[in-house]
C-alpha positions in Angstrom: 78.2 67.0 95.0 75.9 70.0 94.8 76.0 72.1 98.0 72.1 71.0 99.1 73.3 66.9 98.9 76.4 68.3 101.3 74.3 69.7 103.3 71.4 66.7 103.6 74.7 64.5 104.6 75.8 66.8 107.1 72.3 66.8 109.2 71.3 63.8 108.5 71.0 61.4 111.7 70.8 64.8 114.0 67.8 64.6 116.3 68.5 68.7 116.8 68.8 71.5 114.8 71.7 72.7 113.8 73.5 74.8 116.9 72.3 78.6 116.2 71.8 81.0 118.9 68.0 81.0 120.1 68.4 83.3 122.8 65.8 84.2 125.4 62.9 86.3 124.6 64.8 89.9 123.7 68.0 88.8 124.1 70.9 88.7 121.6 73.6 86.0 123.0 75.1 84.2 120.4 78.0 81.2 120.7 80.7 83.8 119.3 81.9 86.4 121.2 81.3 90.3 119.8 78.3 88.6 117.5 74.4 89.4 118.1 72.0 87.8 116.9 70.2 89.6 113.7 66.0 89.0 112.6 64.1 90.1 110.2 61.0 88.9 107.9 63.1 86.5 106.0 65.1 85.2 108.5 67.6 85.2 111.3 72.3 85.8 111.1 74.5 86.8 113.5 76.7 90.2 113.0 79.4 91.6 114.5 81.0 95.7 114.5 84.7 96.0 115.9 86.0 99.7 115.8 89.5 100.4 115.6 91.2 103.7 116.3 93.6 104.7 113.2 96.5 104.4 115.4 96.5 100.5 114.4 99.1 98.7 113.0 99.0 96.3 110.3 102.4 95.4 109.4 104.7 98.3 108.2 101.4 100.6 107.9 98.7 101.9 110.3 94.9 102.8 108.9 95.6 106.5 109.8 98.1 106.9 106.7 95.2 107.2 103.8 92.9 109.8 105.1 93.9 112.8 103.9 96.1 111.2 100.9 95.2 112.6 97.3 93.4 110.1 96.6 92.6 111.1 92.7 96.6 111.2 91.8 96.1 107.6 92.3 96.5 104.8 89.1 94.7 102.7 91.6 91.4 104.6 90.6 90.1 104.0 86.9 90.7 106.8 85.1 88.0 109.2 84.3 86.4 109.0 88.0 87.2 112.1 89.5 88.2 112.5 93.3 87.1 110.4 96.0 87.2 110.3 99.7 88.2 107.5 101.8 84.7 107.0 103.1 83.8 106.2 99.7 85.7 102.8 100.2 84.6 99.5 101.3 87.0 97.1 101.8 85.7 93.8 100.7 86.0 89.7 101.8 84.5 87.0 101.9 84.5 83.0 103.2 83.1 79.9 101.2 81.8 76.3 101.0 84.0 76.2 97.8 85.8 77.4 95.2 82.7 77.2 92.2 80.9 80.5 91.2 77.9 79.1 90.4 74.4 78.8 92.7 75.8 75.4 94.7 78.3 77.6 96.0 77.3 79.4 99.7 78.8 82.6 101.1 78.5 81.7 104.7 81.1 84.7 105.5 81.0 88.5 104.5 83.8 90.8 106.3 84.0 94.2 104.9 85.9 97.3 106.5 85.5 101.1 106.1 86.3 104.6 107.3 83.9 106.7 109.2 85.5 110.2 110.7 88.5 109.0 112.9 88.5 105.4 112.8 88.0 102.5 110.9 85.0 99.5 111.1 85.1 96.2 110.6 81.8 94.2 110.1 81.2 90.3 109.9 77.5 89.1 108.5 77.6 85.3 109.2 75.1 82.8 107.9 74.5 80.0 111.0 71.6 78.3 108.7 71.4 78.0 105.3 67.7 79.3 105.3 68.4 83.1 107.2 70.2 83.5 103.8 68.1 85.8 102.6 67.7 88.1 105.4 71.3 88.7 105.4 71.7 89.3 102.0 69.0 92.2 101.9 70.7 93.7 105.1 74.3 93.3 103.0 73.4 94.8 100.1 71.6 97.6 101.8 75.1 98.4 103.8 77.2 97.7 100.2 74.8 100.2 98.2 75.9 103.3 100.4 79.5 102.8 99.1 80.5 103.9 95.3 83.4 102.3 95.4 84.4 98.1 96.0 88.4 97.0 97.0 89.0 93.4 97.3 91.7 91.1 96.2 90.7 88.6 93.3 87.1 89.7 93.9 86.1 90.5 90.4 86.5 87.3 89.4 84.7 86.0 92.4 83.7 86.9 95.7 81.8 90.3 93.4 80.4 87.1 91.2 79.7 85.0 93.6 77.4 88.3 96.2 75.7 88.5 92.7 74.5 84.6 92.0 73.4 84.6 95.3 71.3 87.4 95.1 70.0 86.2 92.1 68.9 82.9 93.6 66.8 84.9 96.6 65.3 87.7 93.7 67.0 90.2 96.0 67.3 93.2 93.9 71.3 94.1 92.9 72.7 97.8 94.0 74.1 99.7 91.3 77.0 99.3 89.9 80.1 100.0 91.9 83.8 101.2 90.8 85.7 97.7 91.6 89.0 98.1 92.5 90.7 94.5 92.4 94.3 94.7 94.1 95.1 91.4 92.6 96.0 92.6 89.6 98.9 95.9 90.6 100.1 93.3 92.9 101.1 90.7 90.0 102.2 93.9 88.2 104.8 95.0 90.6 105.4 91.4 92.1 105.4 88.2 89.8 108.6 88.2 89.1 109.9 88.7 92.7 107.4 86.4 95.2 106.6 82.8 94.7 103.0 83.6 94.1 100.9 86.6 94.3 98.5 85.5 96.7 97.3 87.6 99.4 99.0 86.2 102.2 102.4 85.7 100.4 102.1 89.8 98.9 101.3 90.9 103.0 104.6 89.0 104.5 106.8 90.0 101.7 106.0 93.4 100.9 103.4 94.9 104.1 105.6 93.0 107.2 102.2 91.7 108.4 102.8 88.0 110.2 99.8 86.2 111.1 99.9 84.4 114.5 97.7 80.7 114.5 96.0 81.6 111.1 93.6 79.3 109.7 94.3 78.8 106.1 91.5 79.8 104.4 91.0 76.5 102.9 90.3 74.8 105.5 87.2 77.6 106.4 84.5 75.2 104.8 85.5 72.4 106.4 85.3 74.2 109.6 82.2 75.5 109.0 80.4 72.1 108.0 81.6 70.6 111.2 80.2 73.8 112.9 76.9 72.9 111.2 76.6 69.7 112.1 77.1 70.5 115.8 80.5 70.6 116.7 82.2 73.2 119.1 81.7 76.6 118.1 85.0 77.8 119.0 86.3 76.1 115.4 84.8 79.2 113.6 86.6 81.6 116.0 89.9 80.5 113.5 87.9 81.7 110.2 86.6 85.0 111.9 90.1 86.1 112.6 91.6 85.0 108.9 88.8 86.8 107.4 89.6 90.2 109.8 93.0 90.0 108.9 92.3 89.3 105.3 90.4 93.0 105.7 93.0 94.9 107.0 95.7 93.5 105.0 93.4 94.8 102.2 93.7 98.4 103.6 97.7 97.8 104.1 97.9 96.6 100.7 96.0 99.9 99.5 98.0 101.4 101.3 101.3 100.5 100.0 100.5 100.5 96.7 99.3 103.9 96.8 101.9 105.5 98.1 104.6 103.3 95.4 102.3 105.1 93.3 102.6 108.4 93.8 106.5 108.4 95.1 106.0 108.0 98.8 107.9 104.9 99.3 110.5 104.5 96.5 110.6 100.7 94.8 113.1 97.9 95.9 113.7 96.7 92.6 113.7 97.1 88.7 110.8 95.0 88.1 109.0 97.8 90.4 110.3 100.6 88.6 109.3 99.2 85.2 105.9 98.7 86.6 104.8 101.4 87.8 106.2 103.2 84.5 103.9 100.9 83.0 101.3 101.7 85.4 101.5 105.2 84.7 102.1 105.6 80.9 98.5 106.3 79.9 97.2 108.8 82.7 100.7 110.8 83.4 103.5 110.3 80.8 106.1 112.3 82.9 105.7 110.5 85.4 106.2 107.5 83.7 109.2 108.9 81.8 110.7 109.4 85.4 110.1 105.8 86.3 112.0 104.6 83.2 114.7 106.8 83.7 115.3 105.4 87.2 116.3 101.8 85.0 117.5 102.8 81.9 120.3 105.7 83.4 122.1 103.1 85.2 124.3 100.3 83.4 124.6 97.9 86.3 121.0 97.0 86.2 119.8 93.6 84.1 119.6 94.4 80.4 116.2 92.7 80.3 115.1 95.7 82.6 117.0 98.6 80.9 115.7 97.3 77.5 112.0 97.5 78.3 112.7 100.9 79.7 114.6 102.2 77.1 111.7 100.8 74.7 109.0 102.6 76.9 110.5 105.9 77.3 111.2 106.1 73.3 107.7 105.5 72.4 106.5 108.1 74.6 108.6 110.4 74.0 108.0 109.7 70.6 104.5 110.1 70.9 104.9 113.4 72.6 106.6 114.9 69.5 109.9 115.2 71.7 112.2 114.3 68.8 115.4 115.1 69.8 114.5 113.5 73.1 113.9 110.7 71.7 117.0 110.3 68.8 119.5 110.4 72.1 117.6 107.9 73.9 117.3 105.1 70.8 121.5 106.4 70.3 122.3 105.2 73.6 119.8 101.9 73.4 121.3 100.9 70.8 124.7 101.1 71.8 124.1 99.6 75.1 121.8 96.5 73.5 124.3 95.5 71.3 121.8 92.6 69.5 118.5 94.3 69.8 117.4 95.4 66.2 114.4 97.7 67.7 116.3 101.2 68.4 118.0 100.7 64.6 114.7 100.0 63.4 113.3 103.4 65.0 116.6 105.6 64.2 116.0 104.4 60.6 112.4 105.5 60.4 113.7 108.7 62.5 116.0 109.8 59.4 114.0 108.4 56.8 110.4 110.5 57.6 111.7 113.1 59.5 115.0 114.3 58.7 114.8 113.4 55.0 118.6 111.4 55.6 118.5 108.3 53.1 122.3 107.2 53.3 122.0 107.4 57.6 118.2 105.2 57.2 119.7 102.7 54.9 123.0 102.4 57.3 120.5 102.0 60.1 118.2 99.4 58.7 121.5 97.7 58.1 122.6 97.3 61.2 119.2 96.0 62.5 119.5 93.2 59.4 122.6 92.1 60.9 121.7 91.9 64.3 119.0 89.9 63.4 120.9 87.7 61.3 123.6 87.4 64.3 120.5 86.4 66.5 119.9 83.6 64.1 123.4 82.0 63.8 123.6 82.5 68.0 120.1 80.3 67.7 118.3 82.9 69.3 115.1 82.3 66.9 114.6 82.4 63.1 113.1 86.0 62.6 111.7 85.6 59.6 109.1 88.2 59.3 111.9 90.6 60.6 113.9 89.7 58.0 111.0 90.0 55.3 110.4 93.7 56.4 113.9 94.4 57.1 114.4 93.6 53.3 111.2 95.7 52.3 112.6 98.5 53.7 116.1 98.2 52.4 114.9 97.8 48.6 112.7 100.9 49.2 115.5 103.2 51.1 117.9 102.3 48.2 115.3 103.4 45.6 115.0 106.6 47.5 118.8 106.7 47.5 119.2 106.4 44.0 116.4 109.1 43.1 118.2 111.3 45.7 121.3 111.1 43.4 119.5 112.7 40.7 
């Protein structure tokens, strides 16, 4: 059902209009406490402004630990931007009538937060009727365009969507495009192996110590705000205007947190971390990557599954980086510690065939890696074949070179 048939069904039968403020003549009262009541040529919301000092809390974290951070060291920025300052961010949320991303689907909910000198805002653009719409888009947008850069969690693949259909549907014209900074995706980096999901409220009371008290899920926020519409007791949106708060600050906590496992500020818990933010930091800083492997792969009583993926990223840079010798100790010891993994033969037997010119030590190495593979097969731990096949092609060439070696 498209979201105009919902709507029909919802006021149909009502001998009044749906329960928006209409306040006397210069006044501002609205049903919700904190909100005023907005007008402009294309229509009429209600907004609210909190201010909180930096002193606040939000779980383990309080707003007053990212000022001043370096905020360029950061893998959380795409790389190539440059520094930022913390004002530069707006924090980024929003409530509603569905789950869709196309134009049936209403935003009736826009929470954002950001820094301004020495405390943090919070502001809340809600839509009472569907027809002031427009008047709080252009107002939105004009606040969003003074920012360069967006934070939200899951937002790129739809609340950032979902601002731009609407806008589209009203011919409002879009801002400019904005660095997006998504936290969904560090936090199923560092966390899908360890939490039962990676939504926002599981990563916030696992990994940020923030508990919410009478939270309205947020699926229930369009429900709510139907029954709001057709006239029931304004104190069910009260719910939705908290979860939607807390949904901002847990954004800043979460930015928090991640930037300072970034950067070395607060150490990880577990391997899966460790291996992540190696990961996370391969491409833009390679030692520090190389430090984050070393933290798995240097200590035996860690899961092999771990150890082997940093063993396999520290090689290839350092393998990258020219740092041979480097390199020929740390595919040594991987392959004595990963007693069926052909991958560090394979590497020691390109190692001495193209660049120490050592045919008898390749061949011995490509051997090994054949058996292990063949010892992975009768284990039934997979066929292998196009192992094998390459495996062989590089056996009948090493003995070639073997043989011309001899003469």
């Amino acid at each position: 059902m498209s979201l105009r048939d919902r709507l029909r069904m919802h006021f149909k039968d009502q001998k009044k209009p749906a329960p928006v403020s209409e306040p006397p003549a210069g006044g501002t009262e609205t049903p919700f406490p904190g909100f005023i009541r907005r007008e402009q040529g294309r229509g009429a919301y209600l907004y609210r402004r909190k201010v909180y000092p930096l002193e606040k809390r939000m779980g383990i974290h309080s707003l007053g630990e990212l000022p001043g951070s370096p905020m360029g060291a950061s893998p959380l920025w795409p790389e190539g931007i440059g520094e930022r300052a913390v004002e530069d961010l707006l924090f980024f949320d929003t409530e509603t009538t569905g789950l869709g991303t196309g134009a049936g689907n209403l935003i009736f909910l826009y929470g954002v937060g950001y820094y301004r000198k020495d405390y943090f805002i919070v502001e809340h653009f809600f839509l009472p009727r569907v027809e002031g719409e427009p008047a709080l888009l252009e107002d939105f947008l004009e606040l969003v365009s003074s920012f360069s850069v967006v934070v939200s969690y899951n937002g790129k693949a739809f609340d950032w969507n979902q601002l731009k259909t609407r806008a589209t549907v009203h011919r409002i014209p879009w801002v400019e495009e904005k660095i997006h900074c998504d936290l969904l995706y560090p936090s199923r980096r560092l966390w899908r192996e360890l939490l039962p999901s990676c939504r926002l409220q599981e990563v916030e009371a696992a990994r940020l110590g923030v508990e919410r008290l009478d939270d309205v899920p947020g699926h229930l926020a369009p429900e709510l705000y139907f029954d709001y519409l057709k006239g029931g007791d304004p104190a069910g949106m009260d719910g939705v205007f908290r979860h939607n708060e807390q949904d901002v600050l847990s954004l800043v906590s979460l930015w928090i947190h991640l930037h300072h496992l970034s950067t070395g500020k607060i150490q990880p818990t577990h391997p899966a971390e460790w291996l992540a933010l190696g990961n996370w930091w391969r491409e833009r800083d390679p030692e520090r990557a190389l430090t984050r492997y070393s933290q798995i792969h240097t200590r035996p009583e860690l899961p092999l599954r771990y150890r082997r993926e940093a063993f396999r990223g520290s090689s290839s840079l350092l393998k990258r980086q020219g740092e041979w010798e480097a390199a020929l100790r740390l595919w040594t010891a991987w392959m004595e510690e990963d007693r069926l993994n052909p991958e560090p033969c394979v590497e020691l037997s390109k190692h001495f065939e193209h660049r120490t010119g050592e045919m008898n030590r390749a061949y011995q190495m490509a051997q090994e890696a054949k058996g292990r593979l063949l010892e992975r097969r009768r284990r039934g731990q997979g066929k292998h074949g196009k192992e094998l096949d390459a495996l062989n092609h590089r056996l009948r060439r090493l003995e070639e070179k073997r043989i011309r070696c001899l003469f």
